[in-house]
N, C-alpha and C positions, 0 to 999 in steps of 0.2 A: 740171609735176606735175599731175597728175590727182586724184588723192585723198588726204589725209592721213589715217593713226590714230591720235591721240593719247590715251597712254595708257586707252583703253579699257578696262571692266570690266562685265560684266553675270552677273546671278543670278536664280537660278530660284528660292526659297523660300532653302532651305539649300546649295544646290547652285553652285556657281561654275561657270558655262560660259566666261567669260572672263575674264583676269585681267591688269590693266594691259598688254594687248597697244597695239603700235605699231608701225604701217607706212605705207612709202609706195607707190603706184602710179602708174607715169609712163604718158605716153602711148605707145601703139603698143605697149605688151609684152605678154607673154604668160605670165601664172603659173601655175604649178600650187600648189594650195592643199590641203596631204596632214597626214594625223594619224590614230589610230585612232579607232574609233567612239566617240565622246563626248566626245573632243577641243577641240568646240568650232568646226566647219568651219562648218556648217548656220547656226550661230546668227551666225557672221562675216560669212558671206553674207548674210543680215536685213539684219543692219545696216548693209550697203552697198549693201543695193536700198533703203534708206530706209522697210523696213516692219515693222523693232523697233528699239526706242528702246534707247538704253545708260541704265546705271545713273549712270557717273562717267567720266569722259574725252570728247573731244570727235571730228565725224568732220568734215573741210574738205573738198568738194566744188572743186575748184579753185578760188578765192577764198575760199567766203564756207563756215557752216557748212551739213552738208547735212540738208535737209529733204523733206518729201513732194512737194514743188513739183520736185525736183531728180529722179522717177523717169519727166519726159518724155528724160528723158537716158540714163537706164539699161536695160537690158532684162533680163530676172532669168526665167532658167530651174530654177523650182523644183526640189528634190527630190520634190515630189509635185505631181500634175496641177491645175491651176486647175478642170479641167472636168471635171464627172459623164460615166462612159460613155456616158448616152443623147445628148448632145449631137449634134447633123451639124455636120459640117466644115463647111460653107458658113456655119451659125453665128457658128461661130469669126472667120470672115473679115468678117462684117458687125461683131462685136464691137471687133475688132482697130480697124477702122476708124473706128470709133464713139470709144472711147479712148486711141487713139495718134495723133497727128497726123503723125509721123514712120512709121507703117507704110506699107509700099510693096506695098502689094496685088499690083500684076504682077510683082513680084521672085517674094510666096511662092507664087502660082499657079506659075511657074515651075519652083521649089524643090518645090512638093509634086506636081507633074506628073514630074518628072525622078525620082522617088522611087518612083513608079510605085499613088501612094495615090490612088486611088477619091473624089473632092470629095464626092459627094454619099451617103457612107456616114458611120454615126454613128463613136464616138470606137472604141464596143464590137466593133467589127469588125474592126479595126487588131490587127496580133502586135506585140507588145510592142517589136519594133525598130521598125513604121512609126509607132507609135504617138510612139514617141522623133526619129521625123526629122519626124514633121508637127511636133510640139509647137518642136523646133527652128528648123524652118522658119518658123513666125510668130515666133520669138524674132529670128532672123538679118534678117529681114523691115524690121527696125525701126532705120533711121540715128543711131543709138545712140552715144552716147560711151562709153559702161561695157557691156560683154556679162560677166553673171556665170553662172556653169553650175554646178549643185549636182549632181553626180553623175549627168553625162550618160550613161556608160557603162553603169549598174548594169544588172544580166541580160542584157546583151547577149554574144553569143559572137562570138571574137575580128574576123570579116571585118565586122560590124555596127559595132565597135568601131573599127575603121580608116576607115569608112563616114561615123560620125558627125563623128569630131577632124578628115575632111577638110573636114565639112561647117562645121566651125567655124574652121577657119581660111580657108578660101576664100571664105564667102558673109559675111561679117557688114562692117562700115562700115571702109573706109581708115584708117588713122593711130587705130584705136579700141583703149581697153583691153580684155584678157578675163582673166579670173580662173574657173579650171575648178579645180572641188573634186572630190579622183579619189585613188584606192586604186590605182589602173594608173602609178603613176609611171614604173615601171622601162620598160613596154611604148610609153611616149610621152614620153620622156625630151629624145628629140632635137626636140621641138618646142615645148619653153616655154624662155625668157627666162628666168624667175628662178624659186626653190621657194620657199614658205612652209611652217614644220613647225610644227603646234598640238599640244600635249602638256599635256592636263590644265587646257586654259583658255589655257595659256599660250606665248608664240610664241617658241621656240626656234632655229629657223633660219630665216633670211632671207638667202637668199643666189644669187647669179648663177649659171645650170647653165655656163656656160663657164667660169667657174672653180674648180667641182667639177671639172667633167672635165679643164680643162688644168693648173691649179695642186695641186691635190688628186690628180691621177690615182685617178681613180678612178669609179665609178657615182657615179649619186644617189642610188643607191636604195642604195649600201654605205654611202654619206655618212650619209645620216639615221642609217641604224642605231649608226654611233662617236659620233654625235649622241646620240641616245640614251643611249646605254651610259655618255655621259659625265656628262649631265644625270640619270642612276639609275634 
C-alpha cells in the first residue's frame, strides 16, 4: 500500500469540500479520480501532494503519516500553472533542479525536445497543448513515487488529449502510483485500474474498471451514472 485515507474531512468556512472520505492507493495502479465540478477532486489532490492540511481524519504515506517532508516523493500536476507567462523555459529547468533532487534533467530535455517546444521561449508563447506537455514534462521528469494530475486534459481537443494520457502513462517512474482527476472518463476508460467517484465532498464509488466492465457489464461511465441515481 502506497497511501491510506482515513476518514478524511475538510471545510472551507461553511462549505464542506470533503466529508469523511476513505481510500486506498496501492502501488503501480492507475486511477481515475471523476465527480462534477465542486465535488471535491481539486481539494483531494491538495491533500495528497501534502500542500492542504485536513480538518479531521488522517493521510498514511506508506508507513508513517504524510507530511511536507513526503512531497520529495510526490510530483503534483496542478490544476493551474506554478509559473507566470513571462517565465523562459530554461528557467524552469534550473528551478526543477534546484528543488527536486529526484528531477532528471536529460529525461525532460528529452521529453520537451520530442514535443517539439522551443527551450529557450517564455511560458507565453506555448498553445495551450504545449503549454500542457512542457508543464507535464517536468512533472513526468521526476522519479516519483505518487504522479498526481489535476485535469490534465482540460481545453485540449481530442488528438492533444490522446497525446498527453500517452505521455503519462509511458514517461513517468516504473512500479509508480498515478491518480488523474478527469471529466473524459468514458474517452480513457480502458487505461485506469480503479475509478474513484466524489459526490458533494463525499466518495461514493471505489471500485476496479475490470469489474465494471466484466462483472457489471457495463461502461464506467453508465456505472457512475446507476451510482448516482442511487445515491439521489
Amino acid at each position: 500500500m502506497l497511501m491510506e485515507v482515513r476518514h478524511v474531512s475538510k471545510r472551507y468556512g461553511k462549505k464542506t469540500a470533503l466529508a469523511d472520505v476513505s481510500l486506498k492507493l496501492e502501488k503501480g495502479k492507475l486511477y481515475a479520480l471523476c465527480g462534477n465540478n465542486g465535488a471535491g477532486k481539486s481539494t483531494l489532490m491538495r491533500i495528497l501532494a501534502s500542500v492542504e492540511r485536513v480538518d479531521q481524519g488522517d493521510v498514511l504515506f506508506e508507513t508513517h503519516s504524510l507530511s511536507y517532508l513526503d512531497r520529495k516523493e510526490i510530483a503534483y500536476f496542478a490544476d493551474e500553472s506554478f509559473f507566470s507567462d513571462d517565465v523562459e523555459i530554461e528557467e524552469i529547468f534550473d528551478l526543477y533542479e534546484y528543488f527536486f533532487d529526484d528531477f532528471d534533467r536529460k529525461k525532460c530535455e528529452r521529453l520537451v525536445y520530442q514535443n517539439g517546444i522551443d527551450r529557450n521561449s517564455a511560458l507565453s508563447s506555448l498553445s495551450k497543448g504545449n503549454r500542457v506537455k512542457l508543464e507535464l514534462s517536468f512533472t513526468l521528469s521526476r522519479r516519483a513515487k505518487l504522479y498526481l494530475f489535476d485535469e490534465p486534459f482540460a481545453s485540449l481537443d481530442p488528438l492533444a488529449r490522446e497525446e498527453v494520457m500517452q505521455m503519462i502513462v509511458s514517461c513517468g517512474s516504473e512500479d509508480a502510483t498515478y491518480v488523474i482527476a478527469t471529466h473524459l472518463l468514458a474517452e480513457f476508460e480502458s487505461y485506469f485500474d480503479q475509478v474513484l467517484f466524489l459526490q458533494d465532498g463525499k466518495l461514493i464509488v471505489d471500485q476496479s474498471v475490470d469489474k465494471i466492465l466484466g462483472e457489471k457489464q457495463m461502461g464506467v461511465q453508465d456505472y457512475l451514472k446507476t451510482c448516482l441515481r442511487a445515491n439521489g
